[in-house]
C-alpha positions as CSV (number, residue, x, y, z in Angstrom):
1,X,109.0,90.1,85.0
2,X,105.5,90.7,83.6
3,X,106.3,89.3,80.4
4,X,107.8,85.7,82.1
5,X,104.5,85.3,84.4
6,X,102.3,86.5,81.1
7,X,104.0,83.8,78.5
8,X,103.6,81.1,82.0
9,X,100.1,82.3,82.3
10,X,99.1,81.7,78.8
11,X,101.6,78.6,78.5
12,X,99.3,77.0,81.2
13,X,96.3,77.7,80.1
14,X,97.0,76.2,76.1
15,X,98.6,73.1,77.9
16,X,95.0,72.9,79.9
17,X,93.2,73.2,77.4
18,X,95.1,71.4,74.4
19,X,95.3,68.3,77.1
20,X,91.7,68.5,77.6
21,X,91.0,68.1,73.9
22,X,93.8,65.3,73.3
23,X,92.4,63.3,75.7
24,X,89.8,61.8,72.9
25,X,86.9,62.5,71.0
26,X,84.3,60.6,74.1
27,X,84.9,63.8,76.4
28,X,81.5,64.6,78.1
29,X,79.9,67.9,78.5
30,X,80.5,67.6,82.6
31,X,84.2,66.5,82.0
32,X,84.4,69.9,79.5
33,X,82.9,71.7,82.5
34,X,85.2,70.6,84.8
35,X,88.2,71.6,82.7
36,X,87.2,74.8,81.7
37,X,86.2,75.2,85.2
38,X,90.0,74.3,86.2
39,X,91.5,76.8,83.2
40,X,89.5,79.5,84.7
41,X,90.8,79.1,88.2
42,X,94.4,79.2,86.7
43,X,93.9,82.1,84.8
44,X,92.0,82.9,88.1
45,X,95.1,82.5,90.4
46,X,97.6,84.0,87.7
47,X,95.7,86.8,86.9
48,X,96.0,87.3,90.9
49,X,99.6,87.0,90.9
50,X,100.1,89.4,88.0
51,X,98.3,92.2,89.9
52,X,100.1,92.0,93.3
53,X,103.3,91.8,91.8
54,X,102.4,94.6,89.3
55,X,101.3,96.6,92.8
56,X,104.4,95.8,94.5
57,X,106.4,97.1,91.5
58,X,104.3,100.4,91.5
59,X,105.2,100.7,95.2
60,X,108.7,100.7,94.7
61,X,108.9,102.8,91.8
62,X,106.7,105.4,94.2
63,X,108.7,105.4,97.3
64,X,111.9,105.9,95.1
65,X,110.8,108.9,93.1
66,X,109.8,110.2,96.3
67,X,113.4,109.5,97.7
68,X,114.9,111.0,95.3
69,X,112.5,114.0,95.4
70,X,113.6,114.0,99.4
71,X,117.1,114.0,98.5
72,X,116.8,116.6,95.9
73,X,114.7,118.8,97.9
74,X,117.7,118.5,100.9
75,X,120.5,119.0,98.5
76,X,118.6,122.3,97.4
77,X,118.2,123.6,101.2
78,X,122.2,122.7,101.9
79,X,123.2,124.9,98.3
80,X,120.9,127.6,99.5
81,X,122.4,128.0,103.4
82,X,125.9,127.7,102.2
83,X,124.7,130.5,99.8
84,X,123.4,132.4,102.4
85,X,126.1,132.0,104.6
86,X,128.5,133.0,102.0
87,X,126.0,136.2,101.4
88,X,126.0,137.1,105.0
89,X,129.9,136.5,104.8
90,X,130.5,139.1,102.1
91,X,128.2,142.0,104.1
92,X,129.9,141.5,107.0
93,X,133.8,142.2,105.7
94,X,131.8,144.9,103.4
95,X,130.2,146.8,106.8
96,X,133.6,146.3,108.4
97,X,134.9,149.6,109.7
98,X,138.4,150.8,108.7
């Protein structure tokens, strides 16, 4: 997913720029301005993209490790009460009177 928006991001940019320059050699120093100033508000508004969907990813790969560290934990309290139970079973027909 990085890797797409990354190779789009840079993609756009060389397109801006290489259009800029192809347009022909009577490009003014305000018209340059202007289209670096437009490269820099896509790299802007990609760069922006590329960190919130790099947060939401981080999100999600934290609330699942803690799931799993929920269910795990859970799964070790059911082992130990059958455990226990099976404990208490075995001192109870050993203390039985005969």
């Amino acid at each position: 997913m990085f890797a797409s928006q990354l190779k789009s991001f840079v993609l756009i940019a060389t397109l801006s720029f290489t259009a800029a320059m192809a347009t022909s050699n009577e490009v003014q120093a305000a018209e340059l301005s202007d289209i670096t100033g437009q490269i820099e508000q896509v790299i802007a508004s990609q760069t922006q993209q590329l960190l919130q969907s790099a947060r939401q990813e981080l999100m999600l790969s934290l609330r699942m490790q803690v799931a799993e560290a929920i269910d795990e934990l859970n799964t070790q309290i059911a082992d130990t009460q059958v455990q226990s139970e099976k404990d208490d079973t075995v001192l109870l027909i050993s203390q039985k009177p005969e």
